[in-house]
Gaussian input, Z-matrix of N, CA and C with variables (Angstrom, degrees):
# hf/3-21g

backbone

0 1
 N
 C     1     B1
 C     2     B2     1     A1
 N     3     B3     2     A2     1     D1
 C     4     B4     3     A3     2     D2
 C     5     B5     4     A4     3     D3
 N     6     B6     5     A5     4     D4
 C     7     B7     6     A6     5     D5
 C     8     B8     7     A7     6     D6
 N     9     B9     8     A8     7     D7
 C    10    B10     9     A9     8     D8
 C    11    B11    10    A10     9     D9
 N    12    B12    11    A11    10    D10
 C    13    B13    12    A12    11    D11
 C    14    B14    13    A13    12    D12
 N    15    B15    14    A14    13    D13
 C    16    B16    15    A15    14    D14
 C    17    B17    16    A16    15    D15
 N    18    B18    17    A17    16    D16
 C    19    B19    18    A18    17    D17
 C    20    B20    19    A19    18    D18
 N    21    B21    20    A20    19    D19
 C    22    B22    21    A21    20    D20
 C    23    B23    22    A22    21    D21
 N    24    B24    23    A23    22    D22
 C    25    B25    24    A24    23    D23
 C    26    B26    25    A25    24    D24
 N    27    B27    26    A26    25    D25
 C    28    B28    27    A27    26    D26
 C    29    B29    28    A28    27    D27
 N    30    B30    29    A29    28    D28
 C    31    B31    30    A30    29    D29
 C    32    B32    31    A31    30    D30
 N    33    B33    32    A32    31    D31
 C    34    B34    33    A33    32    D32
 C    35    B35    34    A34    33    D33
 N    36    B36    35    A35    34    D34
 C    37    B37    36    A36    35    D35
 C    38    B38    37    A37    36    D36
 N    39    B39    38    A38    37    D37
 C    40    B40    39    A39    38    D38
 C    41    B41    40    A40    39    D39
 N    42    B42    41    A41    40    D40
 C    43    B43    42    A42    41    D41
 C    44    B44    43    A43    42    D42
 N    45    B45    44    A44    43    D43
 C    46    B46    45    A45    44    D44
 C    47    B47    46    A46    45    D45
 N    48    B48    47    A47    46    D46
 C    49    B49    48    A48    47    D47
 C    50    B50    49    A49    48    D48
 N    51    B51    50    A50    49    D49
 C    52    B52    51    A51    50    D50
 C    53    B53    52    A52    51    D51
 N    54    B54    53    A53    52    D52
 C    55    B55    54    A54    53    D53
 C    56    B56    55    A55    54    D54
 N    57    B57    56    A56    55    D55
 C    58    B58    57    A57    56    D56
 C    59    B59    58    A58    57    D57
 N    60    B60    59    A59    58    D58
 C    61    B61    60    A60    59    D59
 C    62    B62    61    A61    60    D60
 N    63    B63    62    A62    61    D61
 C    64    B64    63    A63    62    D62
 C    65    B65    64    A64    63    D63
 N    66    B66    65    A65    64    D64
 C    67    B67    66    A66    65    D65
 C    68    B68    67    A67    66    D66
 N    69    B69    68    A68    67    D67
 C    70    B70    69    A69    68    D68
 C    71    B71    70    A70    69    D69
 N    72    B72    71    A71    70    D70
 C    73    B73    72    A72    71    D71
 C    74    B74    73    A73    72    D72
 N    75    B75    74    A74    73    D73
 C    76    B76    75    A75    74    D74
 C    77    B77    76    A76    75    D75
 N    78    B78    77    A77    76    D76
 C    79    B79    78    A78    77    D77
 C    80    B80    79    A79    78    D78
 N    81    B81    80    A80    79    D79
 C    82    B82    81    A81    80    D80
 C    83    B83    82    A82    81    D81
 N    84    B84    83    A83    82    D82
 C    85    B85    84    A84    83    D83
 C    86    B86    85    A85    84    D84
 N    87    B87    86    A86    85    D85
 C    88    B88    87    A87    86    D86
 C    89    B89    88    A88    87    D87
 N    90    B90    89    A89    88    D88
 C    91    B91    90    A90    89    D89
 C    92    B92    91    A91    90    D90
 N    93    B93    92    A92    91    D91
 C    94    B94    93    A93    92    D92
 C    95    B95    94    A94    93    D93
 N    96    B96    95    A95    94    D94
 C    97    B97    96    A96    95    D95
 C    98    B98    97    A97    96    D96
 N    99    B99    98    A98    97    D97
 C   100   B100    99    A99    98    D98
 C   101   B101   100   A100    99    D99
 N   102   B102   101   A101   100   D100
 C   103   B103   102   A102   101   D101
 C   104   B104   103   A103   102   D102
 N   105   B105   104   A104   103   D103
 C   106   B106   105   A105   104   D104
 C   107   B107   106   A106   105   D105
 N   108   B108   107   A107   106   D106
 C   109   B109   108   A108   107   D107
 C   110   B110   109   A109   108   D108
 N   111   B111   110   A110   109   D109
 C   112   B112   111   A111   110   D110
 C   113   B113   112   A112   111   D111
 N   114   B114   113   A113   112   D112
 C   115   B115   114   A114   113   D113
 C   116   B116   115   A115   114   D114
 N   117   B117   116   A116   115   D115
 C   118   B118   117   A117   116   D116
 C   119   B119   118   A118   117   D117
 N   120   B120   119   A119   118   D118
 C   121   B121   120   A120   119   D119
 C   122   B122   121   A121   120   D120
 N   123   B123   122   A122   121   D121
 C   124   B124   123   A123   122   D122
 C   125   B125   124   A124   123   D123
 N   126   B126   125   A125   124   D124
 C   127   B127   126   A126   125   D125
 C   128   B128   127   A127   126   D126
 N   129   B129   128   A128   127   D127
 C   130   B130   129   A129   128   D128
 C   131   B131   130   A130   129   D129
 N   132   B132   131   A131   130   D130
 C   133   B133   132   A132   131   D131
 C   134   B134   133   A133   132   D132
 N   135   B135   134   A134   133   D133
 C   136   B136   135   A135   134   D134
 C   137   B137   136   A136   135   D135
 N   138   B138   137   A137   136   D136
 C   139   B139   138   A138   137   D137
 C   140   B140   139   A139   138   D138
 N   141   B141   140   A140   139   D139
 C   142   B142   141   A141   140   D140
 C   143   B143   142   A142   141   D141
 N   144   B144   143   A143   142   D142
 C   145   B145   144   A144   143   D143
 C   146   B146   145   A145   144   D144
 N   147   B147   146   A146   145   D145
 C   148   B148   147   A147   146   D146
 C   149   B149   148   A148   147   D147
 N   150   B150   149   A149   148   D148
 C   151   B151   150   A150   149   D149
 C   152   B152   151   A151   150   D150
 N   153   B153   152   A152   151   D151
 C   154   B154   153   A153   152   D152
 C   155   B155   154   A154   153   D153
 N   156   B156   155   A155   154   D154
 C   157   B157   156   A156   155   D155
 C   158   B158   157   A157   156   D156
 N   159   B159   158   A158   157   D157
 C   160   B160   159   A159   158   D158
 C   161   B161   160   A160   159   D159
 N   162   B162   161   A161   160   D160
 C   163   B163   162   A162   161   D161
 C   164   B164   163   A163   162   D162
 N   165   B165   164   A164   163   D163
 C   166   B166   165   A165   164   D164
 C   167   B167   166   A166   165   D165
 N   168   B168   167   A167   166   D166
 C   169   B169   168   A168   167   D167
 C   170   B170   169   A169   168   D168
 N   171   B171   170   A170   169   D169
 C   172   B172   171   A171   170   D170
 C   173   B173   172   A172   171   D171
 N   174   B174   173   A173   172   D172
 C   175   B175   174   A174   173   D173
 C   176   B176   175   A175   174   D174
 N   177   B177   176   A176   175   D175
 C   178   B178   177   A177   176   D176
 C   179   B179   178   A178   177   D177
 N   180   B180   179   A179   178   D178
 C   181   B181   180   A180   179   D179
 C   182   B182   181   A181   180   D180
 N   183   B183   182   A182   181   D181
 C   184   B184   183   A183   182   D182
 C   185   B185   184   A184   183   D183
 N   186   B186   185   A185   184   D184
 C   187   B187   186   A186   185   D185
 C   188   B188   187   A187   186   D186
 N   189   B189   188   A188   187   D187
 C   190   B190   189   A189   188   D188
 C   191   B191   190   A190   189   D189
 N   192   B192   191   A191   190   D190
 C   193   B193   192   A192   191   D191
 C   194   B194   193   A193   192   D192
 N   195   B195   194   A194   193   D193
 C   196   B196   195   A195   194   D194
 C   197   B197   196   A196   195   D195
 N   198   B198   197   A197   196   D196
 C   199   B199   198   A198   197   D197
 C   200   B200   199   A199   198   D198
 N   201   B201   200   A200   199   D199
 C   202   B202   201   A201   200   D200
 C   203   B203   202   A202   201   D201
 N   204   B204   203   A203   202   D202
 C   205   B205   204   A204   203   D203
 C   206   B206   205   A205   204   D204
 N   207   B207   206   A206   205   D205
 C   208   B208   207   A207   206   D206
 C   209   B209   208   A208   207   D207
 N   210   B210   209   A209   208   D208
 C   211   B211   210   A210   209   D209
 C   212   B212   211   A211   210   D210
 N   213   B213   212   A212   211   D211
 C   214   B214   213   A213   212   D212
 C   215   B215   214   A214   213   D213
 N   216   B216   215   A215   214   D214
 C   217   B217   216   A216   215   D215
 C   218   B218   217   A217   216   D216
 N   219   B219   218   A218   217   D217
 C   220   B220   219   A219   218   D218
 C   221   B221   220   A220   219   D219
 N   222   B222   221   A221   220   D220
 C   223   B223   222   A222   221   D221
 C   224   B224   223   A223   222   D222
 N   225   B225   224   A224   223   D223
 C   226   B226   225   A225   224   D224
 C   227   B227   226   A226   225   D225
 N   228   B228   227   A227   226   D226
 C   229   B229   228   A228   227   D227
 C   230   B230   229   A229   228   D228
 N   231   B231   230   A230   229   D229
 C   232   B232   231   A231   230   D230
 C   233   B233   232   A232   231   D231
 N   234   B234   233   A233   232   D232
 C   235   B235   234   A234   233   D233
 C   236   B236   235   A235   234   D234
 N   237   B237   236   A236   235   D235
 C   238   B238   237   A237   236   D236
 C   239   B239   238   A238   237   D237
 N   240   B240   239   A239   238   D238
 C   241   B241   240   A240   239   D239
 C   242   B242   241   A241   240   D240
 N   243   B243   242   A242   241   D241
 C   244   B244   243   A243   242   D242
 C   245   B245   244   A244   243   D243
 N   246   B246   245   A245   244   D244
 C   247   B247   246   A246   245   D245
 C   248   B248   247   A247   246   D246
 N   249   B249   248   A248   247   D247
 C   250   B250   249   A249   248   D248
 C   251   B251   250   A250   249   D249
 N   252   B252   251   A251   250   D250
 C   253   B253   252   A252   251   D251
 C   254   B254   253   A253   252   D252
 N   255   B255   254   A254   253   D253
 C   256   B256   255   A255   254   D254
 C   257   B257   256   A256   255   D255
 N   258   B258   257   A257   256   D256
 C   259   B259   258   A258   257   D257
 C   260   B260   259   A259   258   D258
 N   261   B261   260   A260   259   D259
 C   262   B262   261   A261   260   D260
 C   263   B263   262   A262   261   D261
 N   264   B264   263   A263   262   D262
 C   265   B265   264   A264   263   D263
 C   266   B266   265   A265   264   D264
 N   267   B267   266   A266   265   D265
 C   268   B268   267   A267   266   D266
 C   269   B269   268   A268   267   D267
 N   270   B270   269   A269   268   D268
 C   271   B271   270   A270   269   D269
 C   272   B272   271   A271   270   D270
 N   273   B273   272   A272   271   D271
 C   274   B274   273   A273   272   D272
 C   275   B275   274   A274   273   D273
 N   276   B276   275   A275   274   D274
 C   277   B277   276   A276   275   D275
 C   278   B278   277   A277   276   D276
 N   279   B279   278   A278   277   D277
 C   280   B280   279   A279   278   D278
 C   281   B281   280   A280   279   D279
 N   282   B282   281   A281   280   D280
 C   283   B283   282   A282   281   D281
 C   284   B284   283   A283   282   D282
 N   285   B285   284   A284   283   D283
 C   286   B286   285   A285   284   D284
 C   287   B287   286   A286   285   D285
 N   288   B288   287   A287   286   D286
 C   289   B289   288   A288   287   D287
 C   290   B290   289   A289   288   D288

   B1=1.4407
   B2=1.5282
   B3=1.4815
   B4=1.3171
   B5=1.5103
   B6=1.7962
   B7=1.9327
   B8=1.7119
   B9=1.3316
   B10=1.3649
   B11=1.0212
   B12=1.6893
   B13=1.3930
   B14=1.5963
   B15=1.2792
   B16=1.2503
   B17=2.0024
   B18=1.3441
   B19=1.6560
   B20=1.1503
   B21=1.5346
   B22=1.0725
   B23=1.8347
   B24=1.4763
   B25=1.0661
   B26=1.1210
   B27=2.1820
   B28=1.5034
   B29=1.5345
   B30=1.1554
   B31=1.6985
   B32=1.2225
   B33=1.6182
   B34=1.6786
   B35=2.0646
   B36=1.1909
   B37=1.5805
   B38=1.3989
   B39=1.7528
   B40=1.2675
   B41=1.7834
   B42=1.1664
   B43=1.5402
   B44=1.6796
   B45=1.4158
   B46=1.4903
   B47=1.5986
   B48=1.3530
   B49=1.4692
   B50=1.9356
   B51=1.8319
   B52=1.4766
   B53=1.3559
   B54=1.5859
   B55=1.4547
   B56=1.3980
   B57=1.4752
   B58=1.4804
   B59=1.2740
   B60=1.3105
   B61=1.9563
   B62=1.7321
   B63=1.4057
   B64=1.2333
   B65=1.6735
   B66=0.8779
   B67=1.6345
   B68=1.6114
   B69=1.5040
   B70=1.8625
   B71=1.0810
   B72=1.6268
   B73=1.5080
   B74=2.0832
   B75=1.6885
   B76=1.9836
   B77=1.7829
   B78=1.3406
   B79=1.2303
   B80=1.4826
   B81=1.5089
   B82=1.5455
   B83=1.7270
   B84=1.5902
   B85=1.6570
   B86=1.7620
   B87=1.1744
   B88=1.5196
   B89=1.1216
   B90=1.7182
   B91=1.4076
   B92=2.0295
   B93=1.0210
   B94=1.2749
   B95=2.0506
   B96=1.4258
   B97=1.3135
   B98=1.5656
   B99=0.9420
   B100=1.6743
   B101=2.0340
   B102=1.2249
   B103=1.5867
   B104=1.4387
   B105=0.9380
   B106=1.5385
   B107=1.6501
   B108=1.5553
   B109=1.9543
   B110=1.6527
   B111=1.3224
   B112=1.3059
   B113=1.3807
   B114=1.3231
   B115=1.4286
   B116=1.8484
   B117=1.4578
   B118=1.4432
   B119=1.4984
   B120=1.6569
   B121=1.5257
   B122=1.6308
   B123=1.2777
   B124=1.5432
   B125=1.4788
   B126=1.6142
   B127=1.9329
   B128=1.5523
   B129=1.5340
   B130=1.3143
   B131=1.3337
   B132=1.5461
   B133=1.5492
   B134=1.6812
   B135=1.2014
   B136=1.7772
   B137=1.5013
   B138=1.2743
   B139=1.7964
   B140=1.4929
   B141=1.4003
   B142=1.3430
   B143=0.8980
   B144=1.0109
   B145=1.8427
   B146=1.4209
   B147=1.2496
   B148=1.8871
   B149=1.0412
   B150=1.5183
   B151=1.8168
   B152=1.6164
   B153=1.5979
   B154=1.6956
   B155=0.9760
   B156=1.6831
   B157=1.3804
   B158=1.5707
   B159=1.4474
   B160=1.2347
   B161=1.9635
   B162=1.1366
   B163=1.8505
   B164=1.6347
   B165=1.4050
   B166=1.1616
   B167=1.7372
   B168=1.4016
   B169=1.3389
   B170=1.3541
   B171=1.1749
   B172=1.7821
   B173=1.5871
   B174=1.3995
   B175=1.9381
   B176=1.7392
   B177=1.8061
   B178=1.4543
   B179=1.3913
   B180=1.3217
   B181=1.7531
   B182=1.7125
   B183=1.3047
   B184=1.2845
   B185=1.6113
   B186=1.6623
   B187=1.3591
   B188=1.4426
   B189=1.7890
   B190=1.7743
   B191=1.7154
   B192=1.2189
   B193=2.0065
   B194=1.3736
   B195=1.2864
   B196=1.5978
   B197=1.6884
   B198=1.0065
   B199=1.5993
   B200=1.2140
   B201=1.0989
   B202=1.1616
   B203=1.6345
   B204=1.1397
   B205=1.6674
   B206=1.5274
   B207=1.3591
   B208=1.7143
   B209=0.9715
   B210=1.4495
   B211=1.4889
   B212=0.9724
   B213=1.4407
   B214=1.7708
   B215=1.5058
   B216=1.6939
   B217=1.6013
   B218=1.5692
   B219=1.2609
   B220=1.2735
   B221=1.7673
   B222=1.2279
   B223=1.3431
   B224=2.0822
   B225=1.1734
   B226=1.6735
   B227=1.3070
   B228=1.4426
   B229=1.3675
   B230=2.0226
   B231=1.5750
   B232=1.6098
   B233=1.1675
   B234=1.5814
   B235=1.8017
   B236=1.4525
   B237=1.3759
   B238=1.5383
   B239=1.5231
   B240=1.6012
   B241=1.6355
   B242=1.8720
   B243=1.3284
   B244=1.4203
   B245=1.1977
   B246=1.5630
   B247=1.9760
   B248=1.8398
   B249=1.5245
   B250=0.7886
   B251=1.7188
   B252=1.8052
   B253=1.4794
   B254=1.1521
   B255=1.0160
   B256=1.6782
   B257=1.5610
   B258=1.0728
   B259=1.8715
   B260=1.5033
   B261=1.6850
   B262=1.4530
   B263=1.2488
   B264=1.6072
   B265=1.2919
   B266=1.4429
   B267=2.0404
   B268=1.4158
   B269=1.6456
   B270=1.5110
   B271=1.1666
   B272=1.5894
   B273=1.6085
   B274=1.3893
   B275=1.9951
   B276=0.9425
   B277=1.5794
   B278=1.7466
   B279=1.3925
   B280=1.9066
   B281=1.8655
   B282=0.8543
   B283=1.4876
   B284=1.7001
   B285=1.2629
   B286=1.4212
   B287=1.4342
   B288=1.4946
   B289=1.1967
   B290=1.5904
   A1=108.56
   A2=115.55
   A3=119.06
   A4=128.61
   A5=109.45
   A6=102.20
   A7=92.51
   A8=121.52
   A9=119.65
   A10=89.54
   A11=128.17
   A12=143.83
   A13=107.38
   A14=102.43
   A15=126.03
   A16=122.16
   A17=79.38
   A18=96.56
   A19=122.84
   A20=134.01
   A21=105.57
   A22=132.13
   A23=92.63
   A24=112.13
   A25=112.54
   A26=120.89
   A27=107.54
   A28=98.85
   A29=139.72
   A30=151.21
   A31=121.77
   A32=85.79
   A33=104.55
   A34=100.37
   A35=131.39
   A36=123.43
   A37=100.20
   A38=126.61
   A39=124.94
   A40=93.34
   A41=119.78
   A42=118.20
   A43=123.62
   A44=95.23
   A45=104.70
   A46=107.49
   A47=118.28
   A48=137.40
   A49=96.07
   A50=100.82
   A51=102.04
   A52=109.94
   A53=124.85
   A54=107.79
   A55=91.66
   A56=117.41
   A57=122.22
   A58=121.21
   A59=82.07
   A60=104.47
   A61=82.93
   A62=145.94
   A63=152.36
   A64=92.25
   A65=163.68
   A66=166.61
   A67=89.30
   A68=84.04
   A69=93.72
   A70=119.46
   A71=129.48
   A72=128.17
   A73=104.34
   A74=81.44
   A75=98.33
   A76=84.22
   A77=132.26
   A78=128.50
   A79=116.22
   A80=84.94
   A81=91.83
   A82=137.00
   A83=83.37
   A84=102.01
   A85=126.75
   A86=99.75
   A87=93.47
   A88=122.78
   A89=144.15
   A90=149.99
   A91=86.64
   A92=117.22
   A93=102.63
   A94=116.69
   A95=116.06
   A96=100.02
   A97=104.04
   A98=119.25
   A99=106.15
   A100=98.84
   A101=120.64
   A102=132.49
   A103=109.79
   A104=118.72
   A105=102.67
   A106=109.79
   A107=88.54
   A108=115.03
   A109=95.39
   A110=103.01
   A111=113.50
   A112=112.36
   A113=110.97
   A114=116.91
   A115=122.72
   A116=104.73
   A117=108.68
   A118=114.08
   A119=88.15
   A120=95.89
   A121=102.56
   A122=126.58
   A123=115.90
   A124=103.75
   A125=103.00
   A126=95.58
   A127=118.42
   A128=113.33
   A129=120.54
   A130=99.97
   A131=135.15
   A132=135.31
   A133=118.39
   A134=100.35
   A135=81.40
   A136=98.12
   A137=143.29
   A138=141.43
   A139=93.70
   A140=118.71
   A141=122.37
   A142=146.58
   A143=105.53
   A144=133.15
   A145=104.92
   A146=116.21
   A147=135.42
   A148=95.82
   A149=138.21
   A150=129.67
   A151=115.85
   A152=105.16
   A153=101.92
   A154=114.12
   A155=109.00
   A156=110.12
   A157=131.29
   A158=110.80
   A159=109.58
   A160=118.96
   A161=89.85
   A162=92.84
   A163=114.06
   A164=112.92
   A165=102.14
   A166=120.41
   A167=115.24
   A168=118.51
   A169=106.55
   A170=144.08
   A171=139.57
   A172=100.36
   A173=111.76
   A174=117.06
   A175=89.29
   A176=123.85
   A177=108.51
   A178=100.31
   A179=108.64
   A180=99.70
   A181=98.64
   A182=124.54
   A183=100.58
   A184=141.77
   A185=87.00
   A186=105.34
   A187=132.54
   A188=94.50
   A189=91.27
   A190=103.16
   A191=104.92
   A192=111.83
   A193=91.94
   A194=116.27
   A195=114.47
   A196=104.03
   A197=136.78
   A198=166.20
   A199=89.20
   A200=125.17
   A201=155.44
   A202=95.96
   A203=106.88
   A204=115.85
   A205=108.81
   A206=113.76
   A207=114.77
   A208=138.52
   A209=112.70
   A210=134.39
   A211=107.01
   A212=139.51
   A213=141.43
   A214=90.90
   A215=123.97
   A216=124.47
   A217=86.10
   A218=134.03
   A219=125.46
   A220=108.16
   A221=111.43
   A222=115.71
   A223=86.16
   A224=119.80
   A225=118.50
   A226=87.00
   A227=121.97
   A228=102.24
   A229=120.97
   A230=90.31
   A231=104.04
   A232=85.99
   A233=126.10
   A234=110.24
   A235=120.52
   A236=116.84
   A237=115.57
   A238=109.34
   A239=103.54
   A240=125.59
   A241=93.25
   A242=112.22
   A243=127.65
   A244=103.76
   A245=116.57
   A246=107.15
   A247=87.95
   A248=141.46
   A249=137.89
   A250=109.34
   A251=114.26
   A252=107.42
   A253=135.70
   A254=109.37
   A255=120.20
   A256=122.68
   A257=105.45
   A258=80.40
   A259=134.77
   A260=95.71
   A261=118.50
   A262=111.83
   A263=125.04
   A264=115.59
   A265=122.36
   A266=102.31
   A267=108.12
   A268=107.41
   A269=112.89
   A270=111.89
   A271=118.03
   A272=106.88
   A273=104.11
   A274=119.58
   A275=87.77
   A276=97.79
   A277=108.19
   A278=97.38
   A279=106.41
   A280=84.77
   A281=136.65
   A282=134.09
   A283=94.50
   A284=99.31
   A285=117.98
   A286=113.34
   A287=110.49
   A288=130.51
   A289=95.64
   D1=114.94
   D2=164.38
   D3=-48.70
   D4=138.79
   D5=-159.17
   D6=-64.30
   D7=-173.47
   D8=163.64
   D9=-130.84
   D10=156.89
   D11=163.87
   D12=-115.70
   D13=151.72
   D14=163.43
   D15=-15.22
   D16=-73.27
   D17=165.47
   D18=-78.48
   D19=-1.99
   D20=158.05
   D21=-138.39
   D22=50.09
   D23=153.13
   D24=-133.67
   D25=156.99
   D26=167.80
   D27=-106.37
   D28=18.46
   D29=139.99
   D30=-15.52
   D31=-41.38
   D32=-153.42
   D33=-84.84
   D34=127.72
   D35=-167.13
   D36=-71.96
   D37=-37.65
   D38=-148.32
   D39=-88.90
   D40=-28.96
   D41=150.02
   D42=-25.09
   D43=-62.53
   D44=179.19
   D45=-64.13
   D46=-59.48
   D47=-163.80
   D48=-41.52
   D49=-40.98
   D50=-163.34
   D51=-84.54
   D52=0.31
   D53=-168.78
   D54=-125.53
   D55=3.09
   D56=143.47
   D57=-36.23
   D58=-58.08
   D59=-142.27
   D60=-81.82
   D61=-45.12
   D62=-172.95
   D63=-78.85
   D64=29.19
   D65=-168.33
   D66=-127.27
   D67=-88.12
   D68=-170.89
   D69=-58.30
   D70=-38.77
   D71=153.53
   D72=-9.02
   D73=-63.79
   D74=-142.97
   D75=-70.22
   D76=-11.57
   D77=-166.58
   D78=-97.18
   D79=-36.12
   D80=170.94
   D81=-64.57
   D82=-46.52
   D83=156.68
   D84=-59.60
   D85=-50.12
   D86=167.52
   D87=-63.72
   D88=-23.20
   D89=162.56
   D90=-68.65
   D91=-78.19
   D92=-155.01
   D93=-52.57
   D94=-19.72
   D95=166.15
   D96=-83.04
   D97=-33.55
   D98=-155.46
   D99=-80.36
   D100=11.16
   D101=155.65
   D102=-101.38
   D103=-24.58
   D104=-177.68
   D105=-60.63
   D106=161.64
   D107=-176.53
   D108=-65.40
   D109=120.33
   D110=149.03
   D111=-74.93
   D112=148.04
   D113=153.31
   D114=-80.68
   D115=119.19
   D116=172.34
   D117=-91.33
   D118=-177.62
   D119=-172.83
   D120=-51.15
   D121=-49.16
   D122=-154.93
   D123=-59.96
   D124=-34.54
   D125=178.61
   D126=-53.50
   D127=-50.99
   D128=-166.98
   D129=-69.01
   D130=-37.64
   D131=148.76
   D132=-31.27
   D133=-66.61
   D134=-173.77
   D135=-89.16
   D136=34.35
   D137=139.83
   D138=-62.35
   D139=-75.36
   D140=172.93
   D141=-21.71
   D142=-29.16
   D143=-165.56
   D144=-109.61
   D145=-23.90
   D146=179.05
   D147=-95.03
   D148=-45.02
   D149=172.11
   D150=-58.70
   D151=-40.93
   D152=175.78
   D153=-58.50
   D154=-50.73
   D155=176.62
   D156=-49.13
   D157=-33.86
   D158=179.79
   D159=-96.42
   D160=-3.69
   D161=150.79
   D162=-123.52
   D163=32.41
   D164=-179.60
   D165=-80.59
   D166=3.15
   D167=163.22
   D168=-87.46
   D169=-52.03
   D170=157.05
   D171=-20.16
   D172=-56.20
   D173=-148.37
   D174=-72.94
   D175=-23.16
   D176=-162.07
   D177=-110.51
   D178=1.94
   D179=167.81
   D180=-91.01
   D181=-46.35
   D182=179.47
   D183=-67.70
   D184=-21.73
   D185=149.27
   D186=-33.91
   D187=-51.21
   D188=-175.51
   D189=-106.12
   D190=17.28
   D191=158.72
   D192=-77.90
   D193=-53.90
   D194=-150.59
   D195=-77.72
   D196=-2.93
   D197=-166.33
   D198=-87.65
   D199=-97.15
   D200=-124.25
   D201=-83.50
   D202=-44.96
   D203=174.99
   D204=-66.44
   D205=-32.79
   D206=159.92
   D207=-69.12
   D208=-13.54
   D209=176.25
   D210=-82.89
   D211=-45.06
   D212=-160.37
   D213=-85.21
   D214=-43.89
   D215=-174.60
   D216=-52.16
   D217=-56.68
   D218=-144.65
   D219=-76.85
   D220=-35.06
   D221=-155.34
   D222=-83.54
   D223=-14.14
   D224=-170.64
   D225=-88.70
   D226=-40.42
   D227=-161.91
   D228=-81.72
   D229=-2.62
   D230=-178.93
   D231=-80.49
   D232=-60.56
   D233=-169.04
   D234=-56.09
   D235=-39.67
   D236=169.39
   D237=-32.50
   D238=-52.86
   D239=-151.91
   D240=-61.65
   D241=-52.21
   D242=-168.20
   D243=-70.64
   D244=-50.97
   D245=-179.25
   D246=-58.62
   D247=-84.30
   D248=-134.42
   D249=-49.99
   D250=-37.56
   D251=160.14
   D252=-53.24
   D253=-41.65
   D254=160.57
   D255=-63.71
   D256=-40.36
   D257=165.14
   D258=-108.29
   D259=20.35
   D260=159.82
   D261=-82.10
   D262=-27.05
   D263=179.29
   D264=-97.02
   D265=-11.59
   D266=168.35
   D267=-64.59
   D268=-42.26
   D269=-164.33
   D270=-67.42
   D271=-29.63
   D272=169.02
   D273=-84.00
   D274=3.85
   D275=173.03
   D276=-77.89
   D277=-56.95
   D278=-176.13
   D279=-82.30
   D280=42.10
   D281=171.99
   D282=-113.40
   D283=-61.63
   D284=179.59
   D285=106.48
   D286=45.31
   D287=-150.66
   D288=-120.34

């Protein structure tokens, strides 16, 4: 008499019992992801808002690099502004203007 295995008879009850128990397993899991919490916009919003926050000493030193580099543009471009008045008014002086 040939052995029988598990798999290959459906005779066998604990056969059935196991592709039960592997059915609802696979059923159960698929109901339980397809309920789970998505993440919405407001989550991925305050991630964002928790990343600034947590380089927000990096974001305020470059902040005041990037400051500070606007300040010297600004203060060159007043002297440009001032030489260029000044020798618009030398020039209309020897104009005779």
């Amino acid at each position: 008499m040939p052995e029988e295995t598990c798999a290959g008879t459906w005779g066998n009850n604990s056969t059935k019992i196991w592709l039960g128990i592997a059915a609802g397993t696979a059923i159960g899991v698929g109901i339980a992801l397809s309920r789970r919490q998505k993440k919405g916009r407001w989550d991925a919003a305050r991630q964002v808002g928790q990343r600034l926050s947590n380089s927000s000493g990096e974001l305020a030193d470059a902040l005041g690099d990037i400051l500070s580099h606007v300040k010297v543009i600004y203060e060159e471009g007043r002297k440009v502004a001032e030489d260029a008045g000044a020798l618009w008014a030398h020039g209309r002086k020897l104009a005779g203007h």
